[in-house]
C-alpha positions as CSV (number, residue, x, y, z in Angstrom):
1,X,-0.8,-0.2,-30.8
2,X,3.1,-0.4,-29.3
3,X,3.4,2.3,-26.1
4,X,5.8,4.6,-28.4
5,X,2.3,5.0,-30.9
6,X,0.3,6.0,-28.1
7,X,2.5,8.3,-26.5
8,X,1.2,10.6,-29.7
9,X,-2.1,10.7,-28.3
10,X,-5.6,9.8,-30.3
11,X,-8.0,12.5,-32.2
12,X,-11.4,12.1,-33.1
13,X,-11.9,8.4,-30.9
14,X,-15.6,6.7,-31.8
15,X,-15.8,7.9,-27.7
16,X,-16.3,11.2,-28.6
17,X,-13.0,12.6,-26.5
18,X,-9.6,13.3,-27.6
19,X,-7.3,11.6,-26.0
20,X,-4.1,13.3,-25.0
21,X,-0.9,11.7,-23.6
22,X,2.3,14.5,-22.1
23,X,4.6,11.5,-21.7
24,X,8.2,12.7,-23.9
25,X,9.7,9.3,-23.2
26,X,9.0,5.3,-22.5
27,X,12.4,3.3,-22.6
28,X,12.6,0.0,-20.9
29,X,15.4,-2.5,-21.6
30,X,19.3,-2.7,-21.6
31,X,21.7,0.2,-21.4
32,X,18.5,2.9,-21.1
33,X,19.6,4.6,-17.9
34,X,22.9,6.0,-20.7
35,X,19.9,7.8,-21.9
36,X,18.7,10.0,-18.8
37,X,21.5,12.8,-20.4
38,X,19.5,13.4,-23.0
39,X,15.9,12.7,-21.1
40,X,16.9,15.2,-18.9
41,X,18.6,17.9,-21.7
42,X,15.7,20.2,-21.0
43,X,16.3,20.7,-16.9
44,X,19.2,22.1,-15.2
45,X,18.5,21.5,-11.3
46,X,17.6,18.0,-10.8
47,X,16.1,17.1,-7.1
48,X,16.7,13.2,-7.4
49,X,14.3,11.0,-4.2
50,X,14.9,7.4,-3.9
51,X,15.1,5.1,-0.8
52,X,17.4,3.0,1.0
53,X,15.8,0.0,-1.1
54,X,15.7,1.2,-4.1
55,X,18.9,3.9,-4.2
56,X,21.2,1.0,-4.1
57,X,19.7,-0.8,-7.3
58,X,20.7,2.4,-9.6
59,X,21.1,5.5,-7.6
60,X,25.2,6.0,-8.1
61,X,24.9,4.9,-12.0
62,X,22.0,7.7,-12.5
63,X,24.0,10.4,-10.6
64,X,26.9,9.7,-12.6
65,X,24.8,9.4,-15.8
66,X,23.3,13.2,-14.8
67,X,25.9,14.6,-12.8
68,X,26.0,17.9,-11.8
69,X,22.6,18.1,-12.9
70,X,21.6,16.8,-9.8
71,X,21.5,19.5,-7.3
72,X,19.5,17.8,-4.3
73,X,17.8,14.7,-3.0
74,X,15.5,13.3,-0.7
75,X,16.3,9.6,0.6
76,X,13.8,7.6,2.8
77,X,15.0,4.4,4.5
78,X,14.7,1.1,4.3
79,X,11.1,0.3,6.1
80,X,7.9,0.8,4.4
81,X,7.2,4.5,3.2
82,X,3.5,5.6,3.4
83,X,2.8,8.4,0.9
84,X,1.1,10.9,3.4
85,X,1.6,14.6,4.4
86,X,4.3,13.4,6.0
87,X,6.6,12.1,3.2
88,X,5.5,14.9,1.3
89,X,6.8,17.4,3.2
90,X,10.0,15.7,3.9
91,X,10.4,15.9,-0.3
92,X,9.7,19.4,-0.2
93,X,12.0,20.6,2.8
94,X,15.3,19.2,1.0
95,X,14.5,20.3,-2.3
96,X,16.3,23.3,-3.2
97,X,15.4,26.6,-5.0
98,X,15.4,26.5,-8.2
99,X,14.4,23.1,-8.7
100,X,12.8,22.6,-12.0
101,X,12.4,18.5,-12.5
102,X,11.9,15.8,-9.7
103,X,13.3,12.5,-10.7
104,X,12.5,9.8,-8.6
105,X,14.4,6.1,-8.4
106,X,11.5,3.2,-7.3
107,X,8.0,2.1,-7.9
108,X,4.4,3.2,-6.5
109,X,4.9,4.9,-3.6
110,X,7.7,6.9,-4.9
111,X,6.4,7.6,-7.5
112,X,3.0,9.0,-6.7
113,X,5.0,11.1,-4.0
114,X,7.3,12.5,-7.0
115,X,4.5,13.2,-9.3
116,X,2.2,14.8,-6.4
117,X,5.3,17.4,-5.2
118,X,6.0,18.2,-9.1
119,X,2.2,19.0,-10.0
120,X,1.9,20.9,-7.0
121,X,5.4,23.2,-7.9
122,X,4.5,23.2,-11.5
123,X,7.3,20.4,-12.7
124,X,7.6,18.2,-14.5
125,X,8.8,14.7,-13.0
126,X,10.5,11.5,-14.4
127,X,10.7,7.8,-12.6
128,X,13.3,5.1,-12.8
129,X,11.5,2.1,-12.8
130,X,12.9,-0.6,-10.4
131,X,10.2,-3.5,-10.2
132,X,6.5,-4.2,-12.7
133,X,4.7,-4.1,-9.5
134,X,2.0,-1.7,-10.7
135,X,0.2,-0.1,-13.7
136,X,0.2,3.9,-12.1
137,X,3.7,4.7,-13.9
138,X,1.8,6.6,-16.6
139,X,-1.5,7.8,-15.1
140,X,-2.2,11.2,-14.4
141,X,-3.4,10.6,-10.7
142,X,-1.1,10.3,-7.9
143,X,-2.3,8.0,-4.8
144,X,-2.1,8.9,-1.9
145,X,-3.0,8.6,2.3
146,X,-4.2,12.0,3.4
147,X,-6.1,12.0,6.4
148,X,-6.0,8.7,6.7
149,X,-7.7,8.5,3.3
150,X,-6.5,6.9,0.5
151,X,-7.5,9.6,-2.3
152,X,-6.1,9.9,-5.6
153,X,-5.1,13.6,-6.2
154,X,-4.9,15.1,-9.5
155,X,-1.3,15.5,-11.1
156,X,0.1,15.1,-14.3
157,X,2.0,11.8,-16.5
158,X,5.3,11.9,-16.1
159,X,7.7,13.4,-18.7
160,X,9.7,10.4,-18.7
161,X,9.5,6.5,-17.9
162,X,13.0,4.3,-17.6
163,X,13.2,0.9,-16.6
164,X,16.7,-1.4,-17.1
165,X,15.9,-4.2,-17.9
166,X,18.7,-5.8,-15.3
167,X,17.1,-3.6,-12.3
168,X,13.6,-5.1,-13.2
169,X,14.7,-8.6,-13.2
170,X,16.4,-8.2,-9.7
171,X,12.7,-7.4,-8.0
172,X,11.7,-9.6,-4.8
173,X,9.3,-11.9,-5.8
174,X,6.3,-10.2,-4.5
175,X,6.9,-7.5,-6.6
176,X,6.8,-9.5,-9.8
177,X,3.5,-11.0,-8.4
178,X,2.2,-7.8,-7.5
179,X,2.6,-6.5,-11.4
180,X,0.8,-9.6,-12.4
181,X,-2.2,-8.9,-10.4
182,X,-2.6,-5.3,-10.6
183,X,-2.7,-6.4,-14.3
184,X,-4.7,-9.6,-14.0
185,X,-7.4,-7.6,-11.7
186,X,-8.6,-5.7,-14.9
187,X,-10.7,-8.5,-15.5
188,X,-12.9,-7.2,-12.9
189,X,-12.2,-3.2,-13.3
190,X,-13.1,-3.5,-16.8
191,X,-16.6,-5.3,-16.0
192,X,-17.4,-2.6,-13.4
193,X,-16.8,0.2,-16.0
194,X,-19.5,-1.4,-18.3
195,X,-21.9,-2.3,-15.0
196,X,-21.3,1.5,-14.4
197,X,-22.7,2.5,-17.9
198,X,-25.2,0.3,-17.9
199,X,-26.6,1.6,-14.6
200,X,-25.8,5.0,-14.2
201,X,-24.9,5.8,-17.8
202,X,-21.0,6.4,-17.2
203,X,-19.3,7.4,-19.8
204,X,-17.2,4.5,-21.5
205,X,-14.6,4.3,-24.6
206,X,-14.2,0.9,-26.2
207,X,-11.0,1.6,-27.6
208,X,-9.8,2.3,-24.1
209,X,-11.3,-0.9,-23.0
210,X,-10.6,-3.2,-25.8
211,X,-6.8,-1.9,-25.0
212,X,-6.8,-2.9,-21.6
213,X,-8.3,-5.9,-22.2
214,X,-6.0,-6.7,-24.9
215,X,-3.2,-5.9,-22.4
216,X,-4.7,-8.6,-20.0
217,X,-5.1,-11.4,-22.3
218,X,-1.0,-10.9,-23.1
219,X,-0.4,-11.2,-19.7
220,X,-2.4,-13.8,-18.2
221,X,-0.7,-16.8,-19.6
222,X,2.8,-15.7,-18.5
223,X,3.1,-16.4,-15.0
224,X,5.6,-19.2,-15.2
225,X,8.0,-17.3,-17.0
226,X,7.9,-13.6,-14.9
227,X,8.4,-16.7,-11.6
228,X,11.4,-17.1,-13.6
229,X,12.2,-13.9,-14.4
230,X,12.6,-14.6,-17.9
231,X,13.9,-11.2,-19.9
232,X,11.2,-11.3,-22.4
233,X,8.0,-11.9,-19.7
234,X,9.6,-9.5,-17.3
235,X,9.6,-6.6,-20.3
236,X,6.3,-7.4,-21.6
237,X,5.1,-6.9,-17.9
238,X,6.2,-3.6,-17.8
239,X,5.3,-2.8,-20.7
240,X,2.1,-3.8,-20.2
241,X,1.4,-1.7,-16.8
242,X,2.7,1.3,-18.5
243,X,0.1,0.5,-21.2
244,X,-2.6,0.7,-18.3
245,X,-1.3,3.8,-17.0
246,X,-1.3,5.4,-20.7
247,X,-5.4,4.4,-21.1
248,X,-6.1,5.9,-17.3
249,X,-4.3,9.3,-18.8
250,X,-6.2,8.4,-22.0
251,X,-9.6,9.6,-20.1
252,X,-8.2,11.1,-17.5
253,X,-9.1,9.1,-14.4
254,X,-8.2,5.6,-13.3
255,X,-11.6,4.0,-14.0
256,X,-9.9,1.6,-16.9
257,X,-7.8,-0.1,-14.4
258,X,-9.4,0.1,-10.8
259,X,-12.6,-1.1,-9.6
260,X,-14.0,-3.2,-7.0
261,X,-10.6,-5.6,-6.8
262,X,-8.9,-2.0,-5.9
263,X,-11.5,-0.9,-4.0
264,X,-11.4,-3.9,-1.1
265,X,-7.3,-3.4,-2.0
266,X,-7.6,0.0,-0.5
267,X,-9.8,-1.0,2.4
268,X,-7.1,-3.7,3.3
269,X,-3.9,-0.7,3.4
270,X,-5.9,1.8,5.1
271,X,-7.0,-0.8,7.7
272,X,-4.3,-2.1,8.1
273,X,-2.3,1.6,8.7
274,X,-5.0,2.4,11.3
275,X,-5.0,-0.5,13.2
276,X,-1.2,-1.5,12.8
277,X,-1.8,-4.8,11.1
278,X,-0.3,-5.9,8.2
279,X,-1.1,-5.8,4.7
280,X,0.2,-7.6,0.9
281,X,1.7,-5.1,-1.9
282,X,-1.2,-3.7,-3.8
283,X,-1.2,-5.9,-6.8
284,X,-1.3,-9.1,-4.5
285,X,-4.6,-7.6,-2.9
286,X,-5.9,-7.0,-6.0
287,X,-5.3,-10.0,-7.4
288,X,-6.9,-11.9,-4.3
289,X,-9.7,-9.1,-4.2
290,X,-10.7,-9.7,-8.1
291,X,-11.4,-13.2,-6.8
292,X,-13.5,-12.0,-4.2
293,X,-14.9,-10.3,-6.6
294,X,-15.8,-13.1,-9.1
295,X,-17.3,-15.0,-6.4
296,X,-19.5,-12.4,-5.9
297,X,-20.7,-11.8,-9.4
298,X,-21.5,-15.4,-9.0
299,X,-23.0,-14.8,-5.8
300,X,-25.5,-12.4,-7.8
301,X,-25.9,-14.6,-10.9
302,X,-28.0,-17.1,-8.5
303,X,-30.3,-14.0,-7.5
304,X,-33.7,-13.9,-9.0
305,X,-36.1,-11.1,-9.1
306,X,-38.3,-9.7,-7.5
307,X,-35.8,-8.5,-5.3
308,X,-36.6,-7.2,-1.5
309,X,-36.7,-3.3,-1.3
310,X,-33.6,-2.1,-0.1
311,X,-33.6,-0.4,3.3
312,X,-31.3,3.1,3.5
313,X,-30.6,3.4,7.3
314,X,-28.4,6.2,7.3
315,X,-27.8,6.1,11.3
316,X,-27.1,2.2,11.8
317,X,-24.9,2.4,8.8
318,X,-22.8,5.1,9.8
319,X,-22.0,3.5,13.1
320,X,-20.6,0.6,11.0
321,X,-18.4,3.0,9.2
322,X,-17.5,4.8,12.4
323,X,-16.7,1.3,14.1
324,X,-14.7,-0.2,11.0
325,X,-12.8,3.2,9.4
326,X,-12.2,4.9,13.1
327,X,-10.5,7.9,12.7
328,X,-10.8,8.1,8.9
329,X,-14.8,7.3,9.4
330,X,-15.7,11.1,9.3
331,X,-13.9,12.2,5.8
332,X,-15.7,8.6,4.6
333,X,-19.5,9.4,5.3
334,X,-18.9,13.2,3.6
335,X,-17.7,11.8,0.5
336,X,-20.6,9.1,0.7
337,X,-22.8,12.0,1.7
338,X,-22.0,13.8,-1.4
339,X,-21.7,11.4,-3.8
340,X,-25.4,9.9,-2.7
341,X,-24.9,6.3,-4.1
342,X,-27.3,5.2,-1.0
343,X,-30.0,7.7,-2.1
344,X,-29.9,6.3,-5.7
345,X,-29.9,2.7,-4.6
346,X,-33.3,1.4,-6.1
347,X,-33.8,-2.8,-6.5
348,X,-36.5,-2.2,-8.7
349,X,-34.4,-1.0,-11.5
350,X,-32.2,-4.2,-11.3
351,X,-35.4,-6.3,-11.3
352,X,-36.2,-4.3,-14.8
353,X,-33.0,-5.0,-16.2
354,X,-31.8,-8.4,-14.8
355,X,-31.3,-10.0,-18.0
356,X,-28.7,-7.0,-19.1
357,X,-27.2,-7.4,-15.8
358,X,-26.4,-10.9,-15.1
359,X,-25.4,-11.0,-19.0
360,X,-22.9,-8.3,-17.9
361,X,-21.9,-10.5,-15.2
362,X,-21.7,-13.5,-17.0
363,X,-18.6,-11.4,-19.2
364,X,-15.8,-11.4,-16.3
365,X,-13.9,-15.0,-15.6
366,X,-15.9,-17.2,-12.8
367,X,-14.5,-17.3,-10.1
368,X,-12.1,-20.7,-10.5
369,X,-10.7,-19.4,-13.7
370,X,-9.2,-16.3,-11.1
371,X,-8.0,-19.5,-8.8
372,X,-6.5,-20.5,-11.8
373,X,-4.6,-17.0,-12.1
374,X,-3.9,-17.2,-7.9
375,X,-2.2,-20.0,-8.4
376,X,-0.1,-19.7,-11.5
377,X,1.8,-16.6,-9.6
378,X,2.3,-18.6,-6.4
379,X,-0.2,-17.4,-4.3
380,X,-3.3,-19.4,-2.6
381,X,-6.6,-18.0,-1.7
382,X,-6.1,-19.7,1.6
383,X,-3.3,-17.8,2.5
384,X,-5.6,-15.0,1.9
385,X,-8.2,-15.9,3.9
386,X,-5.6,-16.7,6.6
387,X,-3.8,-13.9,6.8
388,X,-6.9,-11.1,6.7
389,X,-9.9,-13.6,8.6
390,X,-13.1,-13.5,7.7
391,X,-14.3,-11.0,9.6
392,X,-12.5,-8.6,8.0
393,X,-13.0,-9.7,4.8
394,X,-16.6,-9.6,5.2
395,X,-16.3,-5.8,6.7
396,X,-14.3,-5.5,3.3
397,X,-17.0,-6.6,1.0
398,X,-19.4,-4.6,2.9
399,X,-17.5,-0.8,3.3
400,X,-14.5,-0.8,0.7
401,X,-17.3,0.7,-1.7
402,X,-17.5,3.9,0.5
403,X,-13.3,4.4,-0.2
404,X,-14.5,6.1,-3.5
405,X,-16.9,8.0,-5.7
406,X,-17.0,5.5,-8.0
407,X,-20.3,2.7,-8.6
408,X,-19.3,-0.9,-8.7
409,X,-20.3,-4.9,-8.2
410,X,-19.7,-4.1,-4.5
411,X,-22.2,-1.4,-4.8
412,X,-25.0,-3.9,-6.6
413,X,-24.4,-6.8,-4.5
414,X,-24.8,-4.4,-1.1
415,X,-27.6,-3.3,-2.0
416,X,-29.5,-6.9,-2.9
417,X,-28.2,-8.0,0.4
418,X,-25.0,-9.8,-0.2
419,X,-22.6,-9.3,2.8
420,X,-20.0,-12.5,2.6
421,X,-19.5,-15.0,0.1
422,X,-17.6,-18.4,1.0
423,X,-14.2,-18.8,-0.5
């Protein structure tokens, strides 16, 4: 299926669920931002939010496409913007009455700020695409740090997606890498969604998953050519995160496209934001992460029952929490709390169904074929390893599963007693 097929929704999937999709448009190539006039027929006050990166790419060309249509805007600058209460409210003070559609000019962060404000004022909202860095374009869910958590609130798909194809191609290299891992790291989403169903019986659509998977496969090869920036590579990138984003509103959440690889991705931001260290762009984590990952699966493939009972020790493991999360530790252990992953932990059950489980395993690429992926975008696992040390790598492999609600390989090799693997 092409993104303007899906865009219509699905009825009556084998999965049981219908699967809706509220996006009006998907345009990306040549001469699209002449269409915003008509995108944007429908609204009247237009509250426009770029920054001072991404402005300059297409800002004057989209407010002379719209006009008077837009009636107010919110501009960051040129450093970093963190999508936390702060940034939020700034959106939100210069917006003016009457606003009735938020149209924001960049990729992740301003777009998860867009599509948070215009849920929570009962919008509708519409991005301008200015690198493939990431597949949350068309999800429903908007990421976000609140608290000093990194949460995923629940919004709505955008009305509208437009990438040029001449904006897309000007991207810093890092963000054409970071599009290639956010989409190459589905290898190990994809096998934590079925790990999930297998143990805990999570609900799972193979017409979702073959999608995604599909979507991969497309991509994996083409590393050479987005380093190149070739037209065609750099538009079937796109199109491909949007694709990801469309399956994630296809079920409603973003298990499809983030698992474990996201996870430890998450663990290295909000870290790194509480401890002023530095960080890679979220698809370059993930990327690196799903190798971490791999070598973990592999880690657990050379485990043999009968496994040694697991030990819950809620105190000593807390104080780990408290000493690695700090300030954010609190809002941590009351999710884990509630969720009770640790309460369900039971080795025996894996012993039972080892066979299932290390076939499971066996599915997602070892852990040189994601090397193989590393490389091809010009990145190398000992930069990695560098640049985070492998202390906190290990704390990573350990507590990145307590970020979220959600069970995964991190959660299976904790609790058989896997706390580093060699890279």
């Amino acid at each position: 299926m092409d993104i303007k097929t899906i865009l219509s929704g699905m009825k009556n999937c084998a999965c049981g669920k219908e699967h809706p999709c509220d996006i009006a448009y998907v345009e990306i190539g040549d001469g699209v931002l002449e269409l915003l006039n008509k995108i944007c027929e429908p609204f009247a006050k237009i509250h426009l939010v770029a920054d001072g990166n991404t402005y300059p790419l297409c800002g004057d060309k989209v407010k002379a496409v719209l006009g008077k249509k837009i009636a107010s805007e919110t501009r960051f600058g040129t450093e970093i913007v963190v999508p936390n209460e702060n940034a939020l409210a700034k959106i939100e003070a210069d917006m003016q009455d009457g606003t009735d559609f938020i149209l924001g000019i960049g990729s992740g962060v301003i777009n998860d700020l867009c599509k948070h404000v215009s849920f929570q004022n009962g919008m509708r909202y519409g991005i301008v695409a200015t690198a493939p860095s990431m597949d949350g374009y068309a999800s429903v869910g908007a990421a976000l740090i609140l608290e000093e958590m990194k949460i995923t609130t629940n919004a709505r798909v955008p009305y509208a997606i437009v990438a040029e194809s001449r904006v897309l191609a000007t991207a810093p290299v890092d963000m054409l890498r970071s599009g290639y891992g956010d989409i190459i790291g589905k290898y190990s989403c994809l096998n934590d969604w079925k790990l999930a169903r297998l143990l805990r019986g999570e609900y799972f659509c193979d017409f979702v998953y073959d999608t995604v998977m599909d979507t991969v496969k497309s991509t994996e090869n083409t590393a050479k050519a987005i380093l190149a920036r070739d037209p065609e590579a750099i538009r079937n990138l796109m199109e491909g995160l949007v694709m990801v984003g469309v399956m994630m509103c296809y079920v409603g959440n973003s298990r499809p496209a983030s698992g474990s690889e996201h996870h430890l991705s998450h663990f290295f931001e909000i870290t790194g934001l509480l401890n002023d260290t530095p960080y890679y762009l979220h698809g370059i984590d993930v990327l690196y992460a799903a190798a971490v990952t791999a070598k973990l699966r592999e880690e657990l493939l050379a485990k043999k029952p009968p496994f040694a009972a697991y030990v819950n020790d809620r105190d000593a493991r807390n104080q780990m929490i408290q000493k690695v999360y700090s300030s954010a530790a609190d809002g941590i252990i009351a999710l884990q709390d509630k969720v009770g992953l640790y309460a369900d932990a039971n080795t025996a059950q894996f012993a039972e169904r080892w066979e299932e489980i290390t076939a499971l395993l066996r599915e997602a690429p070892d852990y040189q074929t994601m090397l193989t992926y590393v490389n091809a975008i010009g990145l190398d696992i000992e930069e990695f390893k560098k640049f985070y040390g492998e202390s906190v790598i290990r704390d990573a492999i350990l507590w990145a599963k307590d970020l979220k609600d959600r069970y995964t390989v991190l959660w299976l090799s904790y609790t058989l007693g896997i706390d580093s693997v060699t890279l």
